[in-house]
VEXTORTI-283813 format. One record per atom (N, C-alpha, C, O): x, y, z. Coordinates in steps of 0.2 Angstrom, whole numbers, padded with zeros to 4 digits, always signed. Atoms other than C-alpha are relative to their C-alpha. Example, Ala and Ser with C-alpha at 12.3 -4.5 7.8 and 13.67 -1.06 7.14 Angstrom:
// residues 2
+0004-0006+0000 +0062-0022+0039 +0004+0006+0000 +0009+0005+0003 -0004-0006-0001 +0068-0005+0036 -0004+0005+0003 -0001+0011+0004 
// end
This chain:
// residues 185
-0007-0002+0000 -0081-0006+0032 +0003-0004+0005 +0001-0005+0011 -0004+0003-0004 -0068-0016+0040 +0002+0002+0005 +0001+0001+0011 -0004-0006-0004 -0056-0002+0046 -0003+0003+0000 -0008+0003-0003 +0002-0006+0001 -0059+0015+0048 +0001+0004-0006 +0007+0002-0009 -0004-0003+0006 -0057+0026+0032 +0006+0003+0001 +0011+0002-0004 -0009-0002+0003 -0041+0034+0036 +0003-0006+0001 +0006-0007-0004 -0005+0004+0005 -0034+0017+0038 -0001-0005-0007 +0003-0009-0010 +0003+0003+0008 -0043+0010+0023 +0005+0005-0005 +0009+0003-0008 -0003-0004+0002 -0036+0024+0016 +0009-0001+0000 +0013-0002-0005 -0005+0001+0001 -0019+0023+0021 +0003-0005-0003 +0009-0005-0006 +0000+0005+0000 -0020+0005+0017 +0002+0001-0007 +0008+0000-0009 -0002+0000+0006 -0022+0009-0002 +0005+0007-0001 +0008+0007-0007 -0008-0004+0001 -0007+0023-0001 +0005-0005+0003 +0011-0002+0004 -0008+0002+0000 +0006+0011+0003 -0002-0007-0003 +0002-0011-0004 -0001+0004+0004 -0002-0002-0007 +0003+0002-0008 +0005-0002-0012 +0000-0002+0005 +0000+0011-0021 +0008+0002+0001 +0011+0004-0004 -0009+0000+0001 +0019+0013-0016 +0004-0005+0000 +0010-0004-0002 +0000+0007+0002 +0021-0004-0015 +0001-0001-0008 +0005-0005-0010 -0001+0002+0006 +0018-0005-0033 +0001+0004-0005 -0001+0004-0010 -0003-0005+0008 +0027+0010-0041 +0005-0004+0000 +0007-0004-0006 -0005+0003+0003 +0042-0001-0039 +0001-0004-0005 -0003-0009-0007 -0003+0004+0005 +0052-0007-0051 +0003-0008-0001 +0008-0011+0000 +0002+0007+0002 +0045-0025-0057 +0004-0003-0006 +0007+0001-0009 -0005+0003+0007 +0052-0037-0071 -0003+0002-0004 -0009+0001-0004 +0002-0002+0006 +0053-0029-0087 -0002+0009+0001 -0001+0013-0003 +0003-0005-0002 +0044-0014-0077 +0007+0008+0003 +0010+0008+0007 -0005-0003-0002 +0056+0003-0076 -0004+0005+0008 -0010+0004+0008 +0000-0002-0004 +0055+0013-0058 -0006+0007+0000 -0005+0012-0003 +0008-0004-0001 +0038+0022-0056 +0001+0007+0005 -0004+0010+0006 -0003-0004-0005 +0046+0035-0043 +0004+0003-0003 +0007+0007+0000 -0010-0004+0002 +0061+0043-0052 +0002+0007+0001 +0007+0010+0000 -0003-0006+0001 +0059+0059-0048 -0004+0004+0004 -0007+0001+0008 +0003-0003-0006 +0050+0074-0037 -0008+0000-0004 -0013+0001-0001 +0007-0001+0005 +0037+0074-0053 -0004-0006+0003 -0010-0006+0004 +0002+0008+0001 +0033+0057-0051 -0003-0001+0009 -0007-0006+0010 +0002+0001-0007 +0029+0059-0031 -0004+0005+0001 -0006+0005+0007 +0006-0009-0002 +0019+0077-0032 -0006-0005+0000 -0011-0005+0003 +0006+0000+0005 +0009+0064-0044 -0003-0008+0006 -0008-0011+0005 +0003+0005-0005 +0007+0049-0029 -0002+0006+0006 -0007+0005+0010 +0003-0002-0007 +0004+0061-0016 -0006+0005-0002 -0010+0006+0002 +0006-0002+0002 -0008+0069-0026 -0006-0005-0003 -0013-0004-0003 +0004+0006+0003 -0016+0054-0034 -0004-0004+0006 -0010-0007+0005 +0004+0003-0006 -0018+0047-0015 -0002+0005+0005 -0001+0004+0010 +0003-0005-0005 -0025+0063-0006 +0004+0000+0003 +0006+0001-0003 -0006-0001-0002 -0008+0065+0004 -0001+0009+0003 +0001+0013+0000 -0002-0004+0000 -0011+0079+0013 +0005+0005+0006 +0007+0002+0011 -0005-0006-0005 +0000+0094+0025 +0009-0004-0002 +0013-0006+0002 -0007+0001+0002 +0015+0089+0014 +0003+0004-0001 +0000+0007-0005 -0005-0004+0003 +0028+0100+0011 +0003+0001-0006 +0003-0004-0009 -0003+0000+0008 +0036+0104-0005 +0004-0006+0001 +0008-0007+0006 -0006+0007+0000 +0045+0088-0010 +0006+0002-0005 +0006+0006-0009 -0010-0001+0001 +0064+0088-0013 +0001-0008-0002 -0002-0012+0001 -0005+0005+0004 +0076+0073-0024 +0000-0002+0008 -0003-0008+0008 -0003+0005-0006 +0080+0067-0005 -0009-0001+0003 -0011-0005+0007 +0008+0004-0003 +0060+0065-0002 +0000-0006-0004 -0003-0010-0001 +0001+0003+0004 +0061+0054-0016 +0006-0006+0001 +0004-0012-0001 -0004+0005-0004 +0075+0044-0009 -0003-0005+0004 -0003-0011+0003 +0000+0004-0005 +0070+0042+0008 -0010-0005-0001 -0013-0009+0002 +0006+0004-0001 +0053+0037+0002 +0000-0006-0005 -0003-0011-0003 -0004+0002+0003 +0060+0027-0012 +0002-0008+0005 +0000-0013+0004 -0001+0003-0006 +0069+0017+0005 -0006-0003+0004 -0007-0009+0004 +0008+0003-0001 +0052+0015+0012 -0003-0006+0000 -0005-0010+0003 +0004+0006+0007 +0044+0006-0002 +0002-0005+0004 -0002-0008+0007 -0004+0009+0001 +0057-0008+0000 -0002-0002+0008 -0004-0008+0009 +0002+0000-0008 +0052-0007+0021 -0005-0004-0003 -0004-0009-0005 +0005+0003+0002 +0034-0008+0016 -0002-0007-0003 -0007-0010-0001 +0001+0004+0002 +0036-0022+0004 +0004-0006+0002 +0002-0012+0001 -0002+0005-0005 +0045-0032+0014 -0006-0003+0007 -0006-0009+0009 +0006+0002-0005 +0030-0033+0027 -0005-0005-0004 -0007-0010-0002 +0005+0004+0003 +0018-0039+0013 +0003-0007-0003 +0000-0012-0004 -0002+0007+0003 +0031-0053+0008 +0002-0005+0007 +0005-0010+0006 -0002+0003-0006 +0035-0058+0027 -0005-0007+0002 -0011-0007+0003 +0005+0005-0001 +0029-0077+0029 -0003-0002+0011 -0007-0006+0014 +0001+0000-0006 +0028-0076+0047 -0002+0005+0006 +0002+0009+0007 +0001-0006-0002 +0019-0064+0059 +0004+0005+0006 +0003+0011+0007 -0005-0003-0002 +0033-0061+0069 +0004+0005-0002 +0005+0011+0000 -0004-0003+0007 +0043-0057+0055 -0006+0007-0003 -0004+0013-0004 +0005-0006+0001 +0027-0044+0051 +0002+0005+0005 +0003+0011+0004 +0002-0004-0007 +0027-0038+0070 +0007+0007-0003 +0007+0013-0006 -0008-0003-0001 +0046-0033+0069 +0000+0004-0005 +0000+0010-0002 +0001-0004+0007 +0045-0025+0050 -0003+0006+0004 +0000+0011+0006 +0006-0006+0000 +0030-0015+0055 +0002+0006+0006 +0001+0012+0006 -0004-0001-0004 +0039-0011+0072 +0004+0008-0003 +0003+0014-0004 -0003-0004+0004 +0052-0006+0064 +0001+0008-0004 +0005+0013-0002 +0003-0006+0003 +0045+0007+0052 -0003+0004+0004 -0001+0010+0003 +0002-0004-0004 +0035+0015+0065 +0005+0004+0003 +0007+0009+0002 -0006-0004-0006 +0049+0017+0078 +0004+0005-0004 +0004+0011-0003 -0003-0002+0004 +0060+0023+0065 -0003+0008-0002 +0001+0012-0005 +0002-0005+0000 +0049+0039+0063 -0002+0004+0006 -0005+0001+0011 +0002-0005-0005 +0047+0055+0074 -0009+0000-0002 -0012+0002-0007 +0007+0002+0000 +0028+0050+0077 -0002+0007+0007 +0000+0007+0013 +0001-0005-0005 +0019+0067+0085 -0011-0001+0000 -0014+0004+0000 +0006+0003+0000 -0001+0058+0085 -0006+0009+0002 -0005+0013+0007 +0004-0005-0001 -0014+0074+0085 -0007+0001-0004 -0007+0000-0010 +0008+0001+0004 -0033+0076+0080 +0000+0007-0005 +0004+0012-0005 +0000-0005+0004 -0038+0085+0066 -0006-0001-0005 -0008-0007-0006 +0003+0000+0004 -0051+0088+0054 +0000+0003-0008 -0005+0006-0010 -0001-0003+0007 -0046+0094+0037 -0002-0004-0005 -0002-0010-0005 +0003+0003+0007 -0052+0092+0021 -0007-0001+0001 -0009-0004-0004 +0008+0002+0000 -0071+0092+0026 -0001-0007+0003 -0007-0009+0003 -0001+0007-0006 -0066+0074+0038 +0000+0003+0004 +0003+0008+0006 +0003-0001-0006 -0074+0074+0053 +0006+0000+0004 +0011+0000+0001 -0005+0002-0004 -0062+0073+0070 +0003-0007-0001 +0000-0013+0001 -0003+0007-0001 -0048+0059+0068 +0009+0001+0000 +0011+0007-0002 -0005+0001-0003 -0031+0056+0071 +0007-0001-0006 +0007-0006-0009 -0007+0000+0004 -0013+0060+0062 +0005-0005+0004 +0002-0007+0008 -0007+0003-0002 +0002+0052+0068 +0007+0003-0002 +0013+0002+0000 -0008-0003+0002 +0015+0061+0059 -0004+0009+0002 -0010+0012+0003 -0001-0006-0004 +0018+0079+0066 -0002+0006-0005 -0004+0003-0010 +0002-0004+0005 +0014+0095+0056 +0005+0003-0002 +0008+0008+0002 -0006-0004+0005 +0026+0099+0041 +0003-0006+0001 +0009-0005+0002 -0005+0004+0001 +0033+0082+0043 +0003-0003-0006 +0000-0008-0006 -0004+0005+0005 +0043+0074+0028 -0006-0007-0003 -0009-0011+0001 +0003+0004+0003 +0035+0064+0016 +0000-0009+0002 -0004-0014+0002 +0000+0007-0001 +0042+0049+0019 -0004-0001+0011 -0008-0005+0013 +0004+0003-0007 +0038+0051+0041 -0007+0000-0002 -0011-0003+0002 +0009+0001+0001 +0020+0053+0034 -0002-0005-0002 -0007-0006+0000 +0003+0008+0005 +0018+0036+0025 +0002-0005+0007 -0002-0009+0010 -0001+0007-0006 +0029+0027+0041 -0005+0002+0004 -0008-0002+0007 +0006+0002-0006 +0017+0032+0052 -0006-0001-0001 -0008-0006+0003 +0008-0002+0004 +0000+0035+0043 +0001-0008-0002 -0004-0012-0001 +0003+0008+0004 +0004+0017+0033 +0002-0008+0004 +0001-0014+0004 -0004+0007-0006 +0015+0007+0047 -0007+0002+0006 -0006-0003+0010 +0004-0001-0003 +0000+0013+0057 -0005-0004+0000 -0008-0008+0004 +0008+0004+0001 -0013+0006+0046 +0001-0008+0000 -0004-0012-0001 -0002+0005+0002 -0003-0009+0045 +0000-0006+0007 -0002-0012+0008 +0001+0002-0007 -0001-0011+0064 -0007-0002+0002 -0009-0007+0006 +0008-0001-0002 -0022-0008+0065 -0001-0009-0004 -0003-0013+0000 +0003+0006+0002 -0024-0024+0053 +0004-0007+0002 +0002-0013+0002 -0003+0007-0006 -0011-0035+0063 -0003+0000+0005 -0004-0006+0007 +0004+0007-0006 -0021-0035+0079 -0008+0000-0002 -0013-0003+0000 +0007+0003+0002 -0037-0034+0071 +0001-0009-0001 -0004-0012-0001 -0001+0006+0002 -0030-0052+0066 -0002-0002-0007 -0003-0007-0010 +0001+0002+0009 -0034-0049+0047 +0005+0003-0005 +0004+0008-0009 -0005+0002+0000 -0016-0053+0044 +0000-0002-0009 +0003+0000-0013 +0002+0005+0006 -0023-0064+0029 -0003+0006-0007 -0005+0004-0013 +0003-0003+0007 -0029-0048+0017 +0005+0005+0000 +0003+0010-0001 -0004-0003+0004 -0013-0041+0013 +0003-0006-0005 +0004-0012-0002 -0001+0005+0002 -0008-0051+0000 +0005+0002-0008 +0004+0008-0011 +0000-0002+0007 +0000-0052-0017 -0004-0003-0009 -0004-0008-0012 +0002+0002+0005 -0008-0054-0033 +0004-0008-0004 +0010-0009-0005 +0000+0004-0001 -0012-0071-0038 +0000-0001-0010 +0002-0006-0012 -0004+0001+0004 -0009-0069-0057 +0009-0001-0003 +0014+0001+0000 -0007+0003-0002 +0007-0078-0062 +0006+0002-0002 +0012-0001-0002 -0005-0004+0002 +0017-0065-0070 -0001+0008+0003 +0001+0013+0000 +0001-0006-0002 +0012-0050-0059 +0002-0001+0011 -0001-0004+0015 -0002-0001-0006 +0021-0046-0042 -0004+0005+0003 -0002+0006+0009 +0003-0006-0003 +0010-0032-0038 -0004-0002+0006 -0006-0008+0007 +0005+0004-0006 +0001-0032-0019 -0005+0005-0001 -0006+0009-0005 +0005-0001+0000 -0015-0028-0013 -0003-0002+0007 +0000-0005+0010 +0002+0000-0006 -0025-0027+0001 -0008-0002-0002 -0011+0001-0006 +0007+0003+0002 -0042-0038+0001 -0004+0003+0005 -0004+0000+0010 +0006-0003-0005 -0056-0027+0009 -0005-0005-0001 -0008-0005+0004 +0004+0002-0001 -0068-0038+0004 -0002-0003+0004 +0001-0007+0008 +0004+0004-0005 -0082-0044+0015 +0002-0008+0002 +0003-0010+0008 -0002+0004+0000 -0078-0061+0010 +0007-0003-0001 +0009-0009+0000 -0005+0002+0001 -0061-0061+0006 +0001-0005-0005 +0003-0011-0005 +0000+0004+0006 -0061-0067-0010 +0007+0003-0008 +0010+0001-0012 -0007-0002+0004 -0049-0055-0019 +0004-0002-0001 +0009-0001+0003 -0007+0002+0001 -0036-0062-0029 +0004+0004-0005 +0010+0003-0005 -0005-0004+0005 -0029-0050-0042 +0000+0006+0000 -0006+0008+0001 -0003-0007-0002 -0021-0032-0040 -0007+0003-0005 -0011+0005-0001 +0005-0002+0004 -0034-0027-0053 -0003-0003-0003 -0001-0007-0007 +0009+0006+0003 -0051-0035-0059 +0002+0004-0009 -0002+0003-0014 +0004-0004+0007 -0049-0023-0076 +0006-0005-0005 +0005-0008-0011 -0006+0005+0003 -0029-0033-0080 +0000-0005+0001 -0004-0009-0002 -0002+0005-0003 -0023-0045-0071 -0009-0007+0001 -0009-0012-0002 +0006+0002-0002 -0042-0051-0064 -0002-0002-0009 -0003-0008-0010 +0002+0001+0007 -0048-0051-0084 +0002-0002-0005 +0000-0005-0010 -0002+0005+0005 -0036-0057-0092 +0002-0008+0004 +0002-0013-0001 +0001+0003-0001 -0035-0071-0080 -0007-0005-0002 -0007-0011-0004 +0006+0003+0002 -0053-0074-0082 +0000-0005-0007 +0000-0011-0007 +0001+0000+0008 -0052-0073-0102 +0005-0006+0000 +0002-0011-0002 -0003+0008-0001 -0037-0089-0099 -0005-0004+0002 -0009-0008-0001 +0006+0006+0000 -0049-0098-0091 -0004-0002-0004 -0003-0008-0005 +0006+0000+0004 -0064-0096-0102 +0004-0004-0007 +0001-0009-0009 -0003+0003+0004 -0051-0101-0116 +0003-0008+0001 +0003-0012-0004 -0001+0008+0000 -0044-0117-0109 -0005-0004+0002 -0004-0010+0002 +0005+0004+0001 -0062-0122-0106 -0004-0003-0007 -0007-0007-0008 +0003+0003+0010 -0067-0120-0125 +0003-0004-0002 +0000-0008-0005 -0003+0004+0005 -0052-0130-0131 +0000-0006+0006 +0001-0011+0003 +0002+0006+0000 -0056-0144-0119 -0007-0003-0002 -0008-0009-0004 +0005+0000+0002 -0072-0143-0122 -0001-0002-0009 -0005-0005-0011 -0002+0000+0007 -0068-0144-0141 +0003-0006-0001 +0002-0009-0006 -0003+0005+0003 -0056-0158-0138 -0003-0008+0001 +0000-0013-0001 
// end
């Protein structure tokens, strides 16, 4: 394990809010209070409050924060982003153990708003792999028609596409095809 689980964890919740936005061709994966019970239940998300149309907004607004860090060519331009995002939330840091996880640490207060849960909990996890210095495994998928990002936990850092089952597989299967037809020609 590189990080700890809650930020490996939070890593994949803002990689997974990162990619409900709406890509080319792709309609808005958010639209609605339904659509965000089913990301905060889909990522463990928990001591949330009933979500409301303005959680959906302010988290909505977020996103484009968030994805902005993963497109930032320079680590400055990171620092400031991720900055940004943190300061911008009421950050109340308190130990906790729920859910059957051992003693560890929140950042957002209790009953805060969906969206200060992510700025802190994912601008947290984002700060944690900026001074670890592994900067280099947030990235975006390396398929040439897919904007989606991803975060490369691997050991080796070899990770190149949002998904090995899509992206990852149908790449492959191109390959494997334009080596039959040179091989053929």
């Amino acid at each position: 394990m590189i990080f700890t689980h809650d930020t490996e964890h939070a890593l994949g919740a803002v990689v997974d809010l990162i990619n409900t936005g709406p890509t080319a061709g792709e309609a808005e994966q958010l639209p609605d209070v339904a659509a965000l019970q089913a990301y905060v239940d889909r990522n463990l998300i928990s001591d949330v409050p009933e979500l409301t149309f303005a959680d959906v907004a302010a988290v909505q607004r977020l996103r484009a924060a968030f994805h902005d860090v993963f497109a930032a060519a320079e680590i400055t331009t990171t620092v400031s982003l991720i900055n940004r995002i943190v300061g911008a939330a009421r950050t109340t840091p308190h130990l906790t153990d729920h859910d059957g996880h051992d003693w560890h640490v929140h950042f957002f207060g209790p009953g805060a708003r969906i969206a200060e849960h992510l700025s802190t909990e994912c601008g947290m996890a984002l700060a944690f792999v900026v001074s670890a210095r592994e900067l280099d495994r947030l990235r975006t998928c390396e398929a040439p028609d897919c904007s989606r990002v991803l975060v490369d936990l691997s050991r080796n850092r070899c990770r190149r596409y949002c998904d090995s089952r899509t992206c990852g597989n149908r790449m492959h299967v191109a390959a494997y095809r334009a080596r039959q037809r040179e091989a053929i020609a």
